[in-house]
LUMFI-946575 format. One record per atom (N, C-alpha, C): residue number from 1; residue in three letters; chain; atom name; x, y, z. Coordinates in Angstrom, 1 decimal. Example, Ala and Ser with C-alpha at 12.3 -4.5 7.8 and 13.67 -1.06 7.14 Angstrom:
(1 Ala A N (13.2 -5.7 7.8))
(1 Ala A CA (12.3 -4.5 7.8))
(1 Ala A C (13.2 -3.3 7.8))
(2 Ser A N (12.8 -2.2 7.1))
(2 Ser A CA (13.7 -1.1 7.1))
(2 Ser A C (12.9 0.0 7.9))
This chain:
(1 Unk A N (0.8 -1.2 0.0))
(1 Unk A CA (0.0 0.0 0.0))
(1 Unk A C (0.9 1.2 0.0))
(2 Unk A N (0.4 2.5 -0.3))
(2 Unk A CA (1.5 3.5 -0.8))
(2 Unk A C (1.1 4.5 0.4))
(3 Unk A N (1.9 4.9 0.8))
(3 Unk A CA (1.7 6.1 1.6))
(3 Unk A C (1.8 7.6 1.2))
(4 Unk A N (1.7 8.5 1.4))
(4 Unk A CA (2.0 10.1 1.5))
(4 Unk A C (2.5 10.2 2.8))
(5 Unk A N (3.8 10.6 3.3))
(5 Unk A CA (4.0 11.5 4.7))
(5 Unk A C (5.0 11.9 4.6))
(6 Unk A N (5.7 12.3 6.0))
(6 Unk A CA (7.4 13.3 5.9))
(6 Unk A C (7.8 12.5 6.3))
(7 Unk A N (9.0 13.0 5.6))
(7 Unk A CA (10.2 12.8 5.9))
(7 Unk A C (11.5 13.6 6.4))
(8 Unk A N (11.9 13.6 7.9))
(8 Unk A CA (12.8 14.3 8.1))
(8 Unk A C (14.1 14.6 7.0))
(9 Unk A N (14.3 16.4 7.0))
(9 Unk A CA (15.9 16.1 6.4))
(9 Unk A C (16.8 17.1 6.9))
(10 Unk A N (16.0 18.3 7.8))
(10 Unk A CA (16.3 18.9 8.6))
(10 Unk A C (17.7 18.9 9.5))
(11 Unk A N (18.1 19.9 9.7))
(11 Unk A CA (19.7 19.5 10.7))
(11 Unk A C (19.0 19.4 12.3))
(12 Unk A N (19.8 19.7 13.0))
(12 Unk A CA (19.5 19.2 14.3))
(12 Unk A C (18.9 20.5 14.7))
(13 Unk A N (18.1 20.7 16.1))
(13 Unk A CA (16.9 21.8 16.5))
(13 Unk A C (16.9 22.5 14.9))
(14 Unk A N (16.7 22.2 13.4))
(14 Unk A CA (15.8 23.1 12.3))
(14 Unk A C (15.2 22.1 11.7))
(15 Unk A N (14.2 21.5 12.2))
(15 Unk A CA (13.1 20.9 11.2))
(15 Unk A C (12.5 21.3 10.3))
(16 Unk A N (13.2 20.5 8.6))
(16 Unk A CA (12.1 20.3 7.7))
(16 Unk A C (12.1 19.2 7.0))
(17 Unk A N (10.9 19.1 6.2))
(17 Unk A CA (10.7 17.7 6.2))
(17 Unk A C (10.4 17.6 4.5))
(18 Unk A N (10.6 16.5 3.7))
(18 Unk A CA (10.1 16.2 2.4))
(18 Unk A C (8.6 15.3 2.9))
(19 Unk A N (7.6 16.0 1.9))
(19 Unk A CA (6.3 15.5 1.5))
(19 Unk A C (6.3 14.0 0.6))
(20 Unk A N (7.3 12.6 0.8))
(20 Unk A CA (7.1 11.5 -0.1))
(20 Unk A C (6.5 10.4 -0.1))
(21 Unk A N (6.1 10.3 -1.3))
(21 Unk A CA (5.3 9.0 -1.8))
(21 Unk A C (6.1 7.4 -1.4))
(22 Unk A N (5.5 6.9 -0.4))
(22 Unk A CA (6.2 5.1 -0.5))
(22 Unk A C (5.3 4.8 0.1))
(23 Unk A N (5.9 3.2 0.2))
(23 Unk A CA (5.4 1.6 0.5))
(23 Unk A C (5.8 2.4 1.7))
(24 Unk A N (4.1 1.5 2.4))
(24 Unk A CA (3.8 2.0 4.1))
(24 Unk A C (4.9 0.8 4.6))
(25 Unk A N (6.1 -0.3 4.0))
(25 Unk A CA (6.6 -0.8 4.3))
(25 Unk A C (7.6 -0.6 4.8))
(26 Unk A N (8.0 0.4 4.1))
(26 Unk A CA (9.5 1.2 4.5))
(26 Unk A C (9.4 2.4 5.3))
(27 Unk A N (10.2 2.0 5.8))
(27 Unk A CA (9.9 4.1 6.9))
(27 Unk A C (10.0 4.5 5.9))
(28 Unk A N (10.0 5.3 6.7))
(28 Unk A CA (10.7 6.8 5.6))
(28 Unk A C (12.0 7.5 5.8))
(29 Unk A N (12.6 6.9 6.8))
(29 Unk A CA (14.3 6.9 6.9))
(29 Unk A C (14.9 6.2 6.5))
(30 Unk A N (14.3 5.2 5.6))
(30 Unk A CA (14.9 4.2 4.6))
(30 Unk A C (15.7 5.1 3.2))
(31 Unk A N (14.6 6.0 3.0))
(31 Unk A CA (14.8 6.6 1.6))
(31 Unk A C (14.5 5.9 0.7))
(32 Unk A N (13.6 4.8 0.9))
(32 Unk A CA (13.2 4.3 -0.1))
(32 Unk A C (11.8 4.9 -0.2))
(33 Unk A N (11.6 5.6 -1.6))
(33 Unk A CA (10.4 6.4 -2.0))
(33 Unk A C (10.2 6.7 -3.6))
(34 Unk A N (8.8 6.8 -3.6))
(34 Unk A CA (8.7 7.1 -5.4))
(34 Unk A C (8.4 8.1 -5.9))
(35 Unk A N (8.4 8.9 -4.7))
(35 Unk A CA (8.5 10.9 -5.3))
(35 Unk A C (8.4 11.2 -4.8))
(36 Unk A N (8.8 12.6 -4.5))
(36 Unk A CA (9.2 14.2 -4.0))
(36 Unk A C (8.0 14.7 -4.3))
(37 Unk A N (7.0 14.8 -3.6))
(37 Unk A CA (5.3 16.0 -3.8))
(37 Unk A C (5.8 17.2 -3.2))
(38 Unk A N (6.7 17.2 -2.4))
(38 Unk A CA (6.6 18.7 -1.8))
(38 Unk A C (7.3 18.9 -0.4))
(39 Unk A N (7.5 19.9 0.5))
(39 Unk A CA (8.5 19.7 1.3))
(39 Unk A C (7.8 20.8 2.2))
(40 Unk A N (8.4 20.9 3.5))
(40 Unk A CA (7.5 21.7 4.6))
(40 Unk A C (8.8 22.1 5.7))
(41 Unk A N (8.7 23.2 5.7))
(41 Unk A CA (9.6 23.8 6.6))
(41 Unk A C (8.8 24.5 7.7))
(42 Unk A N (9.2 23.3 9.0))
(42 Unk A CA (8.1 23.6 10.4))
(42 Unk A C (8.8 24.7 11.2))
(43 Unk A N (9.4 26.0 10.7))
(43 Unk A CA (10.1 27.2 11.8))
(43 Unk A C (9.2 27.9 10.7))
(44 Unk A N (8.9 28.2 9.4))
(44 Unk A CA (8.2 28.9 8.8))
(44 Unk A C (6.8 28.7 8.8))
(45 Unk A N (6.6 27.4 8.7))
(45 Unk A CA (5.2 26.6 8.6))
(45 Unk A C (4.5 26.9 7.7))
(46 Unk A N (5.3 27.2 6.1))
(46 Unk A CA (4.3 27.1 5.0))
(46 Unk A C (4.8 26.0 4.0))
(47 Unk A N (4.0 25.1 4.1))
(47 Unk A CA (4.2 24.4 3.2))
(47 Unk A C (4.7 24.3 1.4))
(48 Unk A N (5.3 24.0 0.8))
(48 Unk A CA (5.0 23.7 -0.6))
(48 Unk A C (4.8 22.4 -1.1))
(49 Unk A N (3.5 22.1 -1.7))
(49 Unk A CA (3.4 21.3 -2.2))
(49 Unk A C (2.6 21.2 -3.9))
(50 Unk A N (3.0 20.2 -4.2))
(50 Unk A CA (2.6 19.6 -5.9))
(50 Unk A C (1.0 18.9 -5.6))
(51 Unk A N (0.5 19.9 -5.7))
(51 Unk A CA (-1.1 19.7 -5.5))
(51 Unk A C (-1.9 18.5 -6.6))
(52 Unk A N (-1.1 18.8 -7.6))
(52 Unk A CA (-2.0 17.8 -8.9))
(52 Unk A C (-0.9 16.7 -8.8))
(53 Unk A N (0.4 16.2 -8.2))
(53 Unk A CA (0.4 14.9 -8.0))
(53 Unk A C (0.4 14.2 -7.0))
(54 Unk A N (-0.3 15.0 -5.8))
(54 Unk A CA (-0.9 15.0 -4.4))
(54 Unk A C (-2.3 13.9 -5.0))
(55 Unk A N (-3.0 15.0 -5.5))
(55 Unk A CA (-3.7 14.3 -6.1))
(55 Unk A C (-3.8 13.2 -7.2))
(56 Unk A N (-3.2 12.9 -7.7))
(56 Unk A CA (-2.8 12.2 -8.7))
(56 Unk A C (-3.0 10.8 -7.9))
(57 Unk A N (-1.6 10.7 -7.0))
(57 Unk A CA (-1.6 9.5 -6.1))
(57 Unk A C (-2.7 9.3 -5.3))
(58 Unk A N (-3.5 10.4 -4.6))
(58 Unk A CA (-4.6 10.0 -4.0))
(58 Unk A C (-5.4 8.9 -5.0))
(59 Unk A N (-6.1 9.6 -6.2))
(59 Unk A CA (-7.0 9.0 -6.8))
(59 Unk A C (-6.4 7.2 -7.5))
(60 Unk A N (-4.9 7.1 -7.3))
(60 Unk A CA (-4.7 5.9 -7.3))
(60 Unk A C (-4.3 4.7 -6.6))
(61 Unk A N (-4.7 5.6 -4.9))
(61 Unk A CA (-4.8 4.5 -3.7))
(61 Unk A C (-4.4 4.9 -3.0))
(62 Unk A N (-3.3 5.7 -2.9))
(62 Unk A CA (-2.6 6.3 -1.6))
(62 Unk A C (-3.0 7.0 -1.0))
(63 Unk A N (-3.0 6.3 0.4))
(63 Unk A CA (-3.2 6.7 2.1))
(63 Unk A C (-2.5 7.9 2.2))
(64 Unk A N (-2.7 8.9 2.8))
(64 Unk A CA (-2.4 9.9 3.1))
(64 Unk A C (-2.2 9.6 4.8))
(65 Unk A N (-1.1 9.7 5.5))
(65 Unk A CA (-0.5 10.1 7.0))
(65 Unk A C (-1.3 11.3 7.6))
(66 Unk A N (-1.8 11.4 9.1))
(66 Unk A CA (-2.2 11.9 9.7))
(66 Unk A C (-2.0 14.1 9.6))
(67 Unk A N (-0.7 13.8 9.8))
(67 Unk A CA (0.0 15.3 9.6))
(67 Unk A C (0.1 15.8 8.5))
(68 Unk A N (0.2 15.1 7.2))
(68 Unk A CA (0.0 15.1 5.6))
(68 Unk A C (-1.4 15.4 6.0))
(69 Unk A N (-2.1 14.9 5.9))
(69 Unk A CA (-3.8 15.1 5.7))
(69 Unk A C (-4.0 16.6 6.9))
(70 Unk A N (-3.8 17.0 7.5))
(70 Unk A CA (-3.7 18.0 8.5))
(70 Unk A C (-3.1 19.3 7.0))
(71 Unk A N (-2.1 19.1 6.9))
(71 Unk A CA (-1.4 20.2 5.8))
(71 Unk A C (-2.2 20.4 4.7))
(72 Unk A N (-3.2 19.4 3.9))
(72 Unk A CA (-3.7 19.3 3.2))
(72 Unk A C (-4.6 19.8 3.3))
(73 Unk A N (-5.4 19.9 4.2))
(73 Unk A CA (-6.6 20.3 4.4))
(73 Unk A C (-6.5 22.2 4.9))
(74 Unk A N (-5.3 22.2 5.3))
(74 Unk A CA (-5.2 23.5 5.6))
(74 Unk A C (-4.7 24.5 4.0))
(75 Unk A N (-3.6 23.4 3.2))
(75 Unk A CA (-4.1 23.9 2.1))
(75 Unk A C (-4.4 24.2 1.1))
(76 Unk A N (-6.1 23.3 1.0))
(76 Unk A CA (-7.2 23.3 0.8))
(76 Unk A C (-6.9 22.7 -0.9))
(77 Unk A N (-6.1 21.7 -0.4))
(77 Unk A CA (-5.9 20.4 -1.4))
(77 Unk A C (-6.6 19.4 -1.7))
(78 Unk A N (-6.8 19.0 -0.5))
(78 Unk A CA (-8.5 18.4 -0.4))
(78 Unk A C (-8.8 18.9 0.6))
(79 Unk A N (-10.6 18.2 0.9))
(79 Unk A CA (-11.3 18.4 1.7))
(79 Unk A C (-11.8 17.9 2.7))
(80 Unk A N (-11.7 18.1 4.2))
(80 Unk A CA (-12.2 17.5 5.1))
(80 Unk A C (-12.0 18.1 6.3))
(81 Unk A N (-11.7 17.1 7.5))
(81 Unk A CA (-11.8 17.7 8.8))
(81 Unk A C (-10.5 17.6 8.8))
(82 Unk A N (-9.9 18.7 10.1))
(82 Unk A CA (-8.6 18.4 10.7))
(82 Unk A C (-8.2 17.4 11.8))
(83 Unk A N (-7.6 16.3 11.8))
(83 Unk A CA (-7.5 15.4 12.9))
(83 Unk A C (-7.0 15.4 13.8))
(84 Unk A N (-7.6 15.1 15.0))
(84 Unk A CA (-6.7 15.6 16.4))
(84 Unk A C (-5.9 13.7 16.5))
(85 Unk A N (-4.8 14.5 17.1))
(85 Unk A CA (-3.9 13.6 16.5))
(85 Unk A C (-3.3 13.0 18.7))
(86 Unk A N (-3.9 14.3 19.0))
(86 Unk A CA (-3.6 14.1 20.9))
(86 Unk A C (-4.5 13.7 21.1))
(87 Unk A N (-4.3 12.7 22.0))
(87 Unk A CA (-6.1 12.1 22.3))
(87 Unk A C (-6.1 13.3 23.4))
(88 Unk A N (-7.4 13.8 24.1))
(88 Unk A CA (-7.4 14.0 25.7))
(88 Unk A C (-7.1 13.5 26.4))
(89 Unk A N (-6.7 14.3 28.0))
(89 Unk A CA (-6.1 13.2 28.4))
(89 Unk A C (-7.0 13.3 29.6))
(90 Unk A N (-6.6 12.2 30.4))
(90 Unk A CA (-7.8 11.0 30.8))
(90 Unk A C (-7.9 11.9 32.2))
(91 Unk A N (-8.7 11.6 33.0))
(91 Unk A CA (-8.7 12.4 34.4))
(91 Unk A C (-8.2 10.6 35.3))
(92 Unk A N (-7.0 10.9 36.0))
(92 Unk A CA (-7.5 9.6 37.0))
(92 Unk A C (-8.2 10.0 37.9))
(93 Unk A N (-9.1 8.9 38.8))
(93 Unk A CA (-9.9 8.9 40.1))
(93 Unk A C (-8.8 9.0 41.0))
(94 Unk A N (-9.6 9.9 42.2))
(94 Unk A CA (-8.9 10.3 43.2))
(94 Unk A C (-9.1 8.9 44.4))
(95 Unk A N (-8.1 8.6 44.7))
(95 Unk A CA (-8.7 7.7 45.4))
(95 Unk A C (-9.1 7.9 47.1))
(96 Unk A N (-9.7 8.0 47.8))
(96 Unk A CA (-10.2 8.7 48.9))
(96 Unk A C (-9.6 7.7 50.5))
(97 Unk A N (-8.9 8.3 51.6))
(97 Unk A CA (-8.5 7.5 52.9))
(97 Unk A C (-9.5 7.1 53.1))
(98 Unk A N (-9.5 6.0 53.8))
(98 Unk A CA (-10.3 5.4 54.9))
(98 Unk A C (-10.6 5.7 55.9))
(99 Unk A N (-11.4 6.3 56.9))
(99 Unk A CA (-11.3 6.0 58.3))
(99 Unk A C (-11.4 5.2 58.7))
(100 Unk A N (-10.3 4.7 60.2))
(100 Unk A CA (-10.4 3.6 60.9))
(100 Unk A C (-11.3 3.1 61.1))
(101 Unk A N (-12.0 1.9 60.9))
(101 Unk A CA (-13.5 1.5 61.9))
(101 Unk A C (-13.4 1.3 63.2))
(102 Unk A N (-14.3 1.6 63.7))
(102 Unk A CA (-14.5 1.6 65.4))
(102 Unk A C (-14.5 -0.2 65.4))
(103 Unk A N (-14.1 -0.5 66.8))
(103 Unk A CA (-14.0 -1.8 66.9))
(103 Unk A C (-15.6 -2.2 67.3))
(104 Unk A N (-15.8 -4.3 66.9))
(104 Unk A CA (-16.9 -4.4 67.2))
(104 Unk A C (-17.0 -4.4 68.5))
(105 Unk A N (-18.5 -4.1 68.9))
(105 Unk A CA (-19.1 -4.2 70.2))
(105 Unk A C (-20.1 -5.5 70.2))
(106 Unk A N (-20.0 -5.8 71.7))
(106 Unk A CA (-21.0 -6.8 71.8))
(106 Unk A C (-22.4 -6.6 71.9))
(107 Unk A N (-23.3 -7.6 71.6))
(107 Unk A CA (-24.5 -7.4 71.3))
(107 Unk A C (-25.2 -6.8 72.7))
(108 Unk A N (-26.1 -6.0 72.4))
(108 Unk A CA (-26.5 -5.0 73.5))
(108 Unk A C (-27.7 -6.5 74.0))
(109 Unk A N (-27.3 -6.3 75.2))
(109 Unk A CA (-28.0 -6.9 76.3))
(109 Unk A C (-29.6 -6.7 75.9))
(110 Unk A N (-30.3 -8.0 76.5))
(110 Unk A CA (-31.5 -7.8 76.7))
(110 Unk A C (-31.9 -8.1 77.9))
(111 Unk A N (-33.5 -7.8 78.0))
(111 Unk A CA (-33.7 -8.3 79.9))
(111 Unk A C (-33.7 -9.8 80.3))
(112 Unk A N (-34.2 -10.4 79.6))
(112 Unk A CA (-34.1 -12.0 80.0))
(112 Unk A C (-32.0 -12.4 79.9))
(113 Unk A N (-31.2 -12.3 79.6))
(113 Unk A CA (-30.2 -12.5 79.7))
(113 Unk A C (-28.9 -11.7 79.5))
(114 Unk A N (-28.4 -11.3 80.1))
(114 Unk A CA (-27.0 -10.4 80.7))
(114 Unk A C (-26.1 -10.4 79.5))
(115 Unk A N (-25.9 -9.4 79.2))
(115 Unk A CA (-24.7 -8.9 78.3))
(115 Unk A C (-23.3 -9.7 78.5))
(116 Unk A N (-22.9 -9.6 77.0))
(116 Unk A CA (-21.6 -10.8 77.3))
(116 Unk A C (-20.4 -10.1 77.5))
(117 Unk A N (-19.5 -9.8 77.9))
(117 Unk A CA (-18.6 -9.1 77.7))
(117 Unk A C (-17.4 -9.4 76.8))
(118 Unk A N (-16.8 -8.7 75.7))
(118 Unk A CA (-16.5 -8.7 74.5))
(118 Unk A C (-15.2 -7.9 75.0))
(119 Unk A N (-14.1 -8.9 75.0))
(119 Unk A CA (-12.5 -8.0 75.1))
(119 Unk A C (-12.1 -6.8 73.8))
(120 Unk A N (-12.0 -6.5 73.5))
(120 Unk A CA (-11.6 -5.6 72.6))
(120 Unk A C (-10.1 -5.3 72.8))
(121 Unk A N (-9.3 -5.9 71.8))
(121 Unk A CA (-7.6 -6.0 72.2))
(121 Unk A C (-7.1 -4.4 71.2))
(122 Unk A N (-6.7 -3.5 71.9))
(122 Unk A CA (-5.9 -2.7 71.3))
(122 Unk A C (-4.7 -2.6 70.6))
(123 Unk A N (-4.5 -2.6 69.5))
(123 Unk A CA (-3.2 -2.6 69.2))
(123 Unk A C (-2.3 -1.5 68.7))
(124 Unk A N (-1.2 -2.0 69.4))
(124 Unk A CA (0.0 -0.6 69.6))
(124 Unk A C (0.1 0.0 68.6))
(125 Unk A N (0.2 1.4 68.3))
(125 Unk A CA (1.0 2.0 67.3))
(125 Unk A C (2.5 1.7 67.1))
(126 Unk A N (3.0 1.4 65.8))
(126 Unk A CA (4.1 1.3 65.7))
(126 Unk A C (5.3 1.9 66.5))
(127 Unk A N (6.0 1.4 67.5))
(127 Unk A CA (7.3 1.7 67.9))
(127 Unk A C (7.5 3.1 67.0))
(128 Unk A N (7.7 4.6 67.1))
(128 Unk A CA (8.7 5.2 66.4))
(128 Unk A C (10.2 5.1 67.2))
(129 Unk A N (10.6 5.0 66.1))
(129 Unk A CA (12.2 4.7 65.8))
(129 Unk A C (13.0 6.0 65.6))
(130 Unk A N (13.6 7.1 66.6))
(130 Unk A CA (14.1 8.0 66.0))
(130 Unk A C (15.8 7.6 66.3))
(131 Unk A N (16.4 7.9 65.3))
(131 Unk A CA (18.1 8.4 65.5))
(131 Unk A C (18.5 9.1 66.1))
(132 Unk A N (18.9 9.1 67.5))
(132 Unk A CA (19.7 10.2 68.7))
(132 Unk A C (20.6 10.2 68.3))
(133 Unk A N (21.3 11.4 67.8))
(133 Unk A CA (23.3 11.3 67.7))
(133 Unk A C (23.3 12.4 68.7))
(134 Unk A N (24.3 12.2 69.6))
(134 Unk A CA (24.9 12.8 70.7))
(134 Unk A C (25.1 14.3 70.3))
(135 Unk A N (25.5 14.7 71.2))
(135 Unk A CA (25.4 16.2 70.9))
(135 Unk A C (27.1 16.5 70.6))
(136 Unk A N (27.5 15.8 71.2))
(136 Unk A CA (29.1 15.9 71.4))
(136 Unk A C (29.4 15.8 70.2))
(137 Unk A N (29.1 14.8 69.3))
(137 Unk A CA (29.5 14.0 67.6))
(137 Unk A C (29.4 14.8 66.4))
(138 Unk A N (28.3 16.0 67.0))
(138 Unk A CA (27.7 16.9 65.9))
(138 Unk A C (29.3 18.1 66.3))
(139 Unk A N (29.9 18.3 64.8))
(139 Unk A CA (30.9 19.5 64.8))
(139 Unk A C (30.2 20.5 64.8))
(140 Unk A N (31.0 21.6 65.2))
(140 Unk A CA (30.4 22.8 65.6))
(140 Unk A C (30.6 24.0 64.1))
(141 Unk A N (29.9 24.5 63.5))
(141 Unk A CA (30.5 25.3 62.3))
(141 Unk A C (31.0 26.5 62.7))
(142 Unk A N (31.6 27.5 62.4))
(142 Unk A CA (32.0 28.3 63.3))
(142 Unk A C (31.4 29.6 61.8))
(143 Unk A N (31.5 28.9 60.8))
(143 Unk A CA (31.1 30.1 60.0))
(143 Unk A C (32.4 30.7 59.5))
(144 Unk A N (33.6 30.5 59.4))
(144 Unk A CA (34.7 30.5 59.3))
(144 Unk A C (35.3 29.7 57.9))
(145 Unk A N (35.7 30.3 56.9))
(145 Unk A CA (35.5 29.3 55.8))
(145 Unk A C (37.0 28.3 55.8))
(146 Unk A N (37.1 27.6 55.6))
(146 Unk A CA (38.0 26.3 56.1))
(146 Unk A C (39.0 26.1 55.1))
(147 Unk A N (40.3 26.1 54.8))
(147 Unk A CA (40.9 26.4 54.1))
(147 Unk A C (42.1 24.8 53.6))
């Protein structure tokens, strides 16, 4: 299948790009291609392109690339929409703490027979662990630059 899209040929930070015809097989860093339509310099952003063999290759099968079809339409080579090419981006869910649950209680007493009593074991908060370094160990700066 034939493509239309760029091709970098630009030096390094000056992007421009050739507009060529190939096999969606080969990148297009291959250099393997079957014509030069036209070329796009993205610091100027005006395109030039060969409109009647733009067309030409259209009407004989060739897919036109995303950003190709974007230039095209701007222009007004052919006709259509412009494609967003960024999707949106997604919101994630916030995910919300928990509050601790209260511990269970025992079943509330009734008159005919006496409430049970239900231990409820507490458990420790974690030990904190802090590092004491003596006071003596810490040097003293004097603010004096050290030579």
């Amino acid at each position: 299948m034939l493509i239309i899209r760029l091709q970098r040929v630009g030096r390094i930070n000056d992007p421009s790009f050739r507009v060529v015809v190939g096999d969606s097989k080969n990148s297009a860093k291959s250099g393997k291609f079957l014509e030069v339509v036209g070329n796009y310099d993205a610091r100027q952003g005006q395109p030039q392109l060969n409109a009647e063999r733009i067309q030409h290759w259209i009407k004989n099968g060739a897919q036109v690339s995303d950003t190709v079809h974007n230039l095209l339409v701007k222009a007004k080579i052919i006709e259509g929409k412009i494609i967003v090419q960024i999707p949106a981006k997604k919101e994630t869910p916030v995910v919300e703490a928990k509050a601790p649950e209260a511990p269970v209680m025992a079943k509330e007493a009734t008159p005919e027979a006496p409430a049970e009593e239900v231990k409820t074991e507490e458990v420790p908060l974690e030990a904190e662990t802090e590092t004491k370094t003596p006071v003596a160990s810490i040097p003293e700066d004097s603010g004096e630059p050290k030579e």
